[in-house]
C-alpha positions as CSV (number, residue, x, y, z in Angstrom):
1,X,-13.3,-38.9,5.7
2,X,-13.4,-36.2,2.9
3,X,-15.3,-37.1,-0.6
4,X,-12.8,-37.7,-3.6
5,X,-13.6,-34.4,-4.8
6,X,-13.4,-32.1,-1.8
7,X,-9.8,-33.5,-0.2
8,X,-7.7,-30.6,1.7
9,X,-5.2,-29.0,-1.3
10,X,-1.9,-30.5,-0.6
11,X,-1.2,-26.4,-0.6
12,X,-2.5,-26.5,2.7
13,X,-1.1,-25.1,5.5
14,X,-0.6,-27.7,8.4
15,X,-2.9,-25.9,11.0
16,X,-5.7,-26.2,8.7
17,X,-5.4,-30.5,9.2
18,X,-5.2,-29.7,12.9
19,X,-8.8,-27.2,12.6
20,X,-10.1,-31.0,11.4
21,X,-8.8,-32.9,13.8
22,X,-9.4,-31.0,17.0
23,X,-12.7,-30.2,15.9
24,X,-13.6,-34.3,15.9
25,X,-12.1,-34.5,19.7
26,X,-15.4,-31.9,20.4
27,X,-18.2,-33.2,22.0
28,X,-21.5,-32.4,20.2
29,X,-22.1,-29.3,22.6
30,X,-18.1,-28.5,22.6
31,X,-16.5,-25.2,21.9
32,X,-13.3,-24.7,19.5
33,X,-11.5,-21.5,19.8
34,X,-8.0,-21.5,17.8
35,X,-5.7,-18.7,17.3
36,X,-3.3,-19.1,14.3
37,X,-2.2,-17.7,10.7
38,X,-5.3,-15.8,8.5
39,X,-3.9,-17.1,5.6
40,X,-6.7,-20.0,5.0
41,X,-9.7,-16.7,4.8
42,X,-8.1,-15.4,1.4
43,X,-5.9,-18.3,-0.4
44,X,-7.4,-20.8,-2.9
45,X,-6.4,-23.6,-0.9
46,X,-8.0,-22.2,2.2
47,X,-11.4,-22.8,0.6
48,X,-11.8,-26.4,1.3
49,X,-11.6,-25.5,4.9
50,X,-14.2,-22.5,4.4
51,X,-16.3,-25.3,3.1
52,X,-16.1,-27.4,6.1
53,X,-17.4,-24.6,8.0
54,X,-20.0,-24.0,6.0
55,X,-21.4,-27.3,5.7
56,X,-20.2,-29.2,8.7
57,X,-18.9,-27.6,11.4
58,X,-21.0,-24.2,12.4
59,X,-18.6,-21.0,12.6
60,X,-19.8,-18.8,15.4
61,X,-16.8,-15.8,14.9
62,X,-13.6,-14.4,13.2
63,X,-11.7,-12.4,15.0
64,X,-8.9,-9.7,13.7
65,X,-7.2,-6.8,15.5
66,X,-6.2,-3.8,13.1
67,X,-4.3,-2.1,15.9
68,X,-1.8,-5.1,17.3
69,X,-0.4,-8.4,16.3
70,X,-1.1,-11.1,18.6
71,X,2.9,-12.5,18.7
72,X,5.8,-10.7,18.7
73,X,8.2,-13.4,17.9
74,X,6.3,-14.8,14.8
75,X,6.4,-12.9,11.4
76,X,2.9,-13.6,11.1
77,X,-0.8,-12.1,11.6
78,X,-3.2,-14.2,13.5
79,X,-7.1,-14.6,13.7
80,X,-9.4,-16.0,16.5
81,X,-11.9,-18.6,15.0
82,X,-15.0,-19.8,17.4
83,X,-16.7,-22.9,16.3
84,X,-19.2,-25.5,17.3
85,X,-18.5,-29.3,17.0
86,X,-19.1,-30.9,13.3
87,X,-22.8,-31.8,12.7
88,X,-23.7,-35.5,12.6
89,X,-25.7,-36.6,9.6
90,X,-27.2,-33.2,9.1
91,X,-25.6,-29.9,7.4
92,X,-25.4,-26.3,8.8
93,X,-28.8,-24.7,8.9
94,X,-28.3,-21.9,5.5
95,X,-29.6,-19.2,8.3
96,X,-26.5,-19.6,10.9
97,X,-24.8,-16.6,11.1
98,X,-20.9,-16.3,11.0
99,X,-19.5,-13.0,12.7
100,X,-16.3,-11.3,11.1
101,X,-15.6,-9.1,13.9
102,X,-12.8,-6.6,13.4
103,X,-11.6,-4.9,16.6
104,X,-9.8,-1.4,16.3
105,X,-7.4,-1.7,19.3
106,X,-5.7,-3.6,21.1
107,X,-7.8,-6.6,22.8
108,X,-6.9,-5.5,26.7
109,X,-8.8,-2.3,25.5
110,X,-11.7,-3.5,23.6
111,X,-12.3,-6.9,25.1
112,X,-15.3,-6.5,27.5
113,X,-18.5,-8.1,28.1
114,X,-20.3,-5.3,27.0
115,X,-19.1,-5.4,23.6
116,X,-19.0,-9.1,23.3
117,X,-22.9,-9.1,24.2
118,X,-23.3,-6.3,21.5
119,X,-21.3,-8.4,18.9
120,X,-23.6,-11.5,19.3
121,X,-26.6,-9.8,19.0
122,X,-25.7,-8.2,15.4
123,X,-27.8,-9.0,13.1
124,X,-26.6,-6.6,10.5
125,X,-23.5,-4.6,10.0
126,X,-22.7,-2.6,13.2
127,X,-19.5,-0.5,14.1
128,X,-18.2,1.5,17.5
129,X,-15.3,2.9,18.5
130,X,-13.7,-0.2,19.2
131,X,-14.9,-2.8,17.0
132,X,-16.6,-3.7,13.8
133,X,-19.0,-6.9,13.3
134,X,-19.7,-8.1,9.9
135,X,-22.9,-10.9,10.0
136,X,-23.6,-12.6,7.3
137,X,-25.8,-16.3,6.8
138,X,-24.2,-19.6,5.8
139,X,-26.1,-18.8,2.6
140,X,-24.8,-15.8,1.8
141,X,-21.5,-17.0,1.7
142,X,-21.7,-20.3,0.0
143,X,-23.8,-17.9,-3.1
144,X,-20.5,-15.7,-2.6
145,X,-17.8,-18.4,-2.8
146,X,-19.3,-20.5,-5.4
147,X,-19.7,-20.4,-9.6
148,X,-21.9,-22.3,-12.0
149,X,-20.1,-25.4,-13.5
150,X,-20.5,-25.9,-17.1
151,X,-22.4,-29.8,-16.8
152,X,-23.9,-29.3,-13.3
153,X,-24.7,-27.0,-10.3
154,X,-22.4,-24.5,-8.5
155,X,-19.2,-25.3,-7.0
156,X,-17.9,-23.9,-4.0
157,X,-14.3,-22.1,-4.9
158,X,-13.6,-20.6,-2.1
159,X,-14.0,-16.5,-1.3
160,X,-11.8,-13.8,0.1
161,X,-13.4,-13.8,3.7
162,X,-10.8,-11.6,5.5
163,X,-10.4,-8.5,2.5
164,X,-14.3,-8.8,2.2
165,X,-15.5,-8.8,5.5
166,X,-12.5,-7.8,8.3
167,X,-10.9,-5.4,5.9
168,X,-13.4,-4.3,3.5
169,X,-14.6,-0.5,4.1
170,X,-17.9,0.7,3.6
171,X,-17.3,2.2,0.2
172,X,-15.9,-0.5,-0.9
173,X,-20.0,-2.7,-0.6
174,X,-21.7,0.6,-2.4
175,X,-19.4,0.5,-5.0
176,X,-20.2,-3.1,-5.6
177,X,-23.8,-3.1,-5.2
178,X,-24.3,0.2,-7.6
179,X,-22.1,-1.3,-10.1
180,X,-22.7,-5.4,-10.7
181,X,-23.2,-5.2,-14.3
182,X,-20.1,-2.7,-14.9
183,X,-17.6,-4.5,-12.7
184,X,-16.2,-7.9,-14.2
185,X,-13.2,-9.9,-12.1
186,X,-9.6,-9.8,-13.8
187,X,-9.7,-13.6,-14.6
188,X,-12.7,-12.9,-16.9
189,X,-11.2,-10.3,-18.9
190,X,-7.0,-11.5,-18.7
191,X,-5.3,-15.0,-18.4
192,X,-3.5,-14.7,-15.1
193,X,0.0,-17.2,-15.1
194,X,2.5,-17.7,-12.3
195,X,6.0,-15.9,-11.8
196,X,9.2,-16.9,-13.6
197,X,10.6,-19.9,-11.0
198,X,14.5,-19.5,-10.0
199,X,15.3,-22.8,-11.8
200,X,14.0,-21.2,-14.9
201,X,16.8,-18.2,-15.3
202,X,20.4,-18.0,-15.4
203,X,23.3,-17.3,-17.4
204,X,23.3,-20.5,-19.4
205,X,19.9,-19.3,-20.6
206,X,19.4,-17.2,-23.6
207,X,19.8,-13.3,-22.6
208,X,16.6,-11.2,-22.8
209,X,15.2,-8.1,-21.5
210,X,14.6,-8.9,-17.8
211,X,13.4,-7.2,-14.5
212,X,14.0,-8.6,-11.5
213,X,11.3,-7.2,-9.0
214,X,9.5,-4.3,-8.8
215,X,12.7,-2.6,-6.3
216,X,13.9,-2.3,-9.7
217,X,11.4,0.3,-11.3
218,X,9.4,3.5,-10.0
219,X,7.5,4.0,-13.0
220,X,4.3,1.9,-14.4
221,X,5.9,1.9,-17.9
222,X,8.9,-0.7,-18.3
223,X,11.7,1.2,-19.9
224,X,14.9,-0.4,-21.1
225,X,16.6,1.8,-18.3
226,X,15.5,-0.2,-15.7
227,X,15.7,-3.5,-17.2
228,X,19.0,-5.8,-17.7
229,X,19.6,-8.5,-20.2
230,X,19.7,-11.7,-18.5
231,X,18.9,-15.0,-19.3
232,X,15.2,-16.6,-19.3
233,X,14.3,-20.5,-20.3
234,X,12.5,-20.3,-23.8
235,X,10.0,-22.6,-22.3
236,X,9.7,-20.4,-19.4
237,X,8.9,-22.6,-16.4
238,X,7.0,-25.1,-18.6
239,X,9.1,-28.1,-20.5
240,X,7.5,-27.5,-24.1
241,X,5.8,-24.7,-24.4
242,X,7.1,-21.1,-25.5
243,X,7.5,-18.8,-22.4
244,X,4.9,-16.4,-22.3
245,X,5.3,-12.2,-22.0
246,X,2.5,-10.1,-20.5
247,X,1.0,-6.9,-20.8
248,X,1.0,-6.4,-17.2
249,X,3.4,-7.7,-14.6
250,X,1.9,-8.1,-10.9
251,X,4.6,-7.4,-8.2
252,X,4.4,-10.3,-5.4
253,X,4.4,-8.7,-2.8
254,X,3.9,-4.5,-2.6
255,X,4.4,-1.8,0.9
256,X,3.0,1.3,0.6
257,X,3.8,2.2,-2.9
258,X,1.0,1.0,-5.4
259,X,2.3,0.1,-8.5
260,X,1.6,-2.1,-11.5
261,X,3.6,-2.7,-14.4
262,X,3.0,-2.2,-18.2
263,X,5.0,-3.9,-20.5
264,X,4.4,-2.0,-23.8
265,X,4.8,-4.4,-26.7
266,X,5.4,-7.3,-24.1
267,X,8.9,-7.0,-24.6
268,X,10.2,-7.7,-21.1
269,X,10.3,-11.1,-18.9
270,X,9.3,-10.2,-14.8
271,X,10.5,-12.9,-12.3
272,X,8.8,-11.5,-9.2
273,X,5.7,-10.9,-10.8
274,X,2.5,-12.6,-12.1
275,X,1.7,-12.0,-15.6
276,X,-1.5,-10.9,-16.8
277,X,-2.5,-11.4,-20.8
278,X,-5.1,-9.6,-22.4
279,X,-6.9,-10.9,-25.9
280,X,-9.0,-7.9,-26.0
281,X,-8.1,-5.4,-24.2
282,X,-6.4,-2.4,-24.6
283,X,-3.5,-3.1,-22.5
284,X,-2.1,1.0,-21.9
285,X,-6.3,1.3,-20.5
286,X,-5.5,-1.9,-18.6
287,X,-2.3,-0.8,-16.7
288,X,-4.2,2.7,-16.0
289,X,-7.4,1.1,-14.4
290,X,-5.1,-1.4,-11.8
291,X,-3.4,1.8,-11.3
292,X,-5.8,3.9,-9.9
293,X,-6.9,4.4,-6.8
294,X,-9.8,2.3,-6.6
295,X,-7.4,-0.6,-7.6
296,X,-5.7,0.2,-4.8
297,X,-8.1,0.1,-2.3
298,X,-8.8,-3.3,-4.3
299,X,-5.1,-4.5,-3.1
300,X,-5.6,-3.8,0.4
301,X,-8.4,-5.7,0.7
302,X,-7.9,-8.8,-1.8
303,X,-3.5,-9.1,-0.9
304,X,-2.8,-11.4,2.0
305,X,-2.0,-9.9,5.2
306,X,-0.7,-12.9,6.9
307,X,3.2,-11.2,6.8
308,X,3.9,-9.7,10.1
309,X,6.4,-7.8,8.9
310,X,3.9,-5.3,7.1
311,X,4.4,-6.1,3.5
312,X,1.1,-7.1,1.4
313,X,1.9,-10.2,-0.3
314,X,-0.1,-11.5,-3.5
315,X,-0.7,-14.8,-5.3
316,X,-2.0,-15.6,-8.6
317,X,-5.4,-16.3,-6.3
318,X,-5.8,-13.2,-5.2
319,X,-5.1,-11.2,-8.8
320,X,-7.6,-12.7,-10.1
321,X,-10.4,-11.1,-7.7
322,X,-9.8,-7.9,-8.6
323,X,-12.7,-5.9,-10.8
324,X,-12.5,-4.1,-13.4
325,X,-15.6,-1.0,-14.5
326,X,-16.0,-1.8,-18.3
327,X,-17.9,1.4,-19.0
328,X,-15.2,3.9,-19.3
329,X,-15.6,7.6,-20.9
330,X,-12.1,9.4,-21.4
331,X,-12.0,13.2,-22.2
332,X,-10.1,14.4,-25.3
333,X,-6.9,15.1,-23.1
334,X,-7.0,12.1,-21.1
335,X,-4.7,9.9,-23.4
336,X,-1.9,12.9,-23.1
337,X,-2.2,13.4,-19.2
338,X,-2.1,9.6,-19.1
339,X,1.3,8.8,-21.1
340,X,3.3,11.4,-18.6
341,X,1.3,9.6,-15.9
342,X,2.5,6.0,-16.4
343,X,6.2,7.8,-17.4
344,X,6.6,9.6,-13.7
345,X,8.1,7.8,-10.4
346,X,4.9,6.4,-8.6
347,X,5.3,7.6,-4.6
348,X,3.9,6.4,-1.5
349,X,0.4,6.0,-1.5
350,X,0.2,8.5,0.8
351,X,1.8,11.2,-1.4
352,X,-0.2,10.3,-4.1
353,X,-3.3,10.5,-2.7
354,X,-2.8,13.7,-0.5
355,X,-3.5,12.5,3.3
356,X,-0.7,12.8,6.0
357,X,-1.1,9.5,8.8
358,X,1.2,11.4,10.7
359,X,-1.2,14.4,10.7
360,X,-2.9,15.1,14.3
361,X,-5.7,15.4,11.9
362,X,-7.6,11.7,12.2
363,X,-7.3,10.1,8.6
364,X,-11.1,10.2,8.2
365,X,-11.3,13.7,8.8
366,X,-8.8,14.8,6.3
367,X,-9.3,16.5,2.5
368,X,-7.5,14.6,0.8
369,X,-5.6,16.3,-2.0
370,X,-4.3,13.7,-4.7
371,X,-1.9,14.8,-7.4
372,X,-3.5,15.8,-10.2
373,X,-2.6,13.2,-12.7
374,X,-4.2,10.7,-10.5
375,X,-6.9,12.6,-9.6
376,X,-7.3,12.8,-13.5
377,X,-7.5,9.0,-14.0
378,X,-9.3,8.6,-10.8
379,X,-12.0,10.7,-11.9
380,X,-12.7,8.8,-14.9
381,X,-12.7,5.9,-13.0
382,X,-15.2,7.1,-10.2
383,X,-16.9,8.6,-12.8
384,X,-17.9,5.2,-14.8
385,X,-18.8,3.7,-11.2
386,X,-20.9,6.2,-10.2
387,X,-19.4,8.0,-7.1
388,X,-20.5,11.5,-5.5
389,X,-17.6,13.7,-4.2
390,X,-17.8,12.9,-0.6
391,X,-17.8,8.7,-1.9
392,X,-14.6,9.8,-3.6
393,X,-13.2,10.9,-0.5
394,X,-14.5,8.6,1.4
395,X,-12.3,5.8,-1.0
396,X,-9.2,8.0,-0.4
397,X,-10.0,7.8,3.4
398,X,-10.3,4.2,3.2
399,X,-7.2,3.2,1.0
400,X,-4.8,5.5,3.7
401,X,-6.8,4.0,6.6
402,X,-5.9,0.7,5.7
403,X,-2.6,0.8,4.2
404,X,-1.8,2.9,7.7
405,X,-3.5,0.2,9.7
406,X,-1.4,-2.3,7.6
407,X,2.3,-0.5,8.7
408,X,1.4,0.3,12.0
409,X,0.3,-2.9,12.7
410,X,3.8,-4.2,12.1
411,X,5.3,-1.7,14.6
412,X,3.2,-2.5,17.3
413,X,5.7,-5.6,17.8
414,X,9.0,-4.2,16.7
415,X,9.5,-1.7,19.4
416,X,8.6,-4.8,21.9
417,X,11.1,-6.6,20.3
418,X,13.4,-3.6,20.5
419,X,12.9,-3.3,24.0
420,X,13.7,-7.1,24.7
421,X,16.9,-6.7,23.0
């Protein structure tokens, strides 16, 4: 029986009730191994069940393979979860250590008892050829999940355990640690709303300046061009209240071209895209800093990979994780450079950055060679956090590593499928 105020989200998945259930069939020295959706390690309502692991039921491992989906006939991505049997009467000791262990190929290759030995006796951060193992205490993540409440002690919110700890790179922690009192998440700085519903659009609606998705548009900047005049509720999907425009429109779902909107003068109503609201802000700065490169990186690690298909899909959740460096010094031409910048078709990630995944060249061995407009904003950014040149690489490294690992992860089942046919 759950307390009033920690009841699974009716947003739940259903395989999260059966984790519950089949972990109460356990007897006290069972084992529970599941292999299912990894939706639950990075959606808000997946944090009542990171909870129970953390408090009732000790998690042992998470497993992820970055090279091959585990089923070919569903259009989703999978993780293995190992856990004990719920605790009676007692909580998880804070010192039990949960392993995110991300394996580079494919399990028939990698699955040994060598490196299963090696896994379990990680205490910190270790990495081969084949896998990498991610420990971290019980207390370390209920710190990182949780967030002072205004009349009483920290709350448990939930945390983005598969972008943090299966997908995260390297950088990704240094940047973080040399920067905690520059970075500040997006849904400190912006109010974050929902997209435009169906039900709210329509030709028996008022007409407005409207995109549809982000198929529509190339270009960061929102230019009447691209946009149609369609018809939007006034009260939006809310009965009373005015619809609200945003500075920044957030694409759903993304592949491997990065791109964020900025409605100038918030002119424009996005149905396929959350809408971020700035008080403060300067909104053009706004739309450059999600744009750069070290927003990307951000994408691949906080979007939810549970579409087997290969796209990165986003909820309002997840936009609001991203962070933002505060401390920003822009060079006399910057603004110039900038304006063309957001005004120019935005390519493949891959283009942009300068690294081929097709190269015999391994990714991490490559120079990368972005264009120069983004290595002009992306210098300013790795500038205000701090970066040496070979860090800076090392980010453009990481973002094609995982957007390639993303895509080819897809295609490891297609060409079965192919072959069935």
């Amino acid at each position: 029986r759950f307390k009033k105020d920690r009841r699974p989200s009716g947003r739940s998945d259903l395989y999260t009730y059966f984790y519950i259930r089949s972990l109460r069939l356990l007897n006290e020295k069972g084992v529970h191994v599941f292999i299912c959706s990894n939706a639950w390690l990075d959606v808000g309502y997946g944090a009542w069940l990171q909870e129970f692991f953390l408090r009732k039921a000790p998690l042992y491992m998470v497993i992820d393979n970055h090279a091959r989906r585990s089923f070919a006939r569903a259009d989703i991505n999978t993780v293995i979860t190992v856990a004990g049997a719920p605790l009676k009467r007692k909580e998880v000791p804070k010192d039990h250590i949960v392993r995110f262990v991300a394996f580079k190929k494919p399990f028939e290759e990698a699955v040994n008892a060598d490196n299963f030995i090696a896994i379990e006796n990680a205490h910190k951060v270790f990495k081969t050829p084949d896998f990498r193992v991610f420990p971290i205490t019980v207390e370390e993540l209920l710190k990182e999940g949780s967030e002072p409440t205004p009349l009483g002690p920290s709350k448990y919110l939930g945390d983005k355990w598969g972008g943090k700890y299966l997908r995260a790179p390297d950088v990704f922690f240094k940047i973080v640690q040399r920067n905690s009192n520059n970075l500040i998440k997006l849904r400190n700085l912006a109010e974050i709303l929902g997209y435009v519903h169906d039900n709210s659009t329509g030709n028996n609606y008022p007409k407005v300046p409207f995109i549809k998705s982000i198929q529509d548009t190339r270009m960061i900047r929102i230019t009447e061009e691209v946009t149609i005049l369609y018809g939007v509720k006034p009260s939006g999907n809310q009965k009373t209240h005015p619809l609200r425009k945003a500075d920044l429109l957030f694409p759903r779902t993304m592949d491997d071209v990065h791109l964020i909107l900025w409605n100038e003068g918030r002119k424009v109503v996005g149905k396929e895209f959350y809408r971020i609201i700035f008080d403060h802000q300067d909104s053009f700065l706004m739309a450059l800093l999600m744009n750069s490169t070290f927003a990307v990186l951000q994408r691949e690690i906080w979007g939810l990979h549970n579409l087997g298909g290969g796209a990165i899909k986003f909820s309002k959740y997840c936009v609001g994780f991203f962070l933002v460096p505060m401390q920003i010094s822009m060079p006399g031409s910057f603004q110039e450079i900038m304006f063309a910048f957001v005004n120019r078709p935005i390519h493949s990630i891959f283009t942009e950055i300068g690294i081929d995944p097709t190269s015999d060249v391994p990714i991490a061995e490559q120079e990368p060679k972005p264009l120069p407009d983004r290595k002009a904003l992306d210098d300013v950014v790795f500038d205000a956090l701090g970066l040496t040149e070979e860090e800076r690489k090392e980010v453009y490294r990481a973002v094609a590593q995982l957007v390639w690992e993303r895509i080819s992860k897809a295609k490891s089942v297609k060409a079965k499928k192919g072959r069935k046919k």
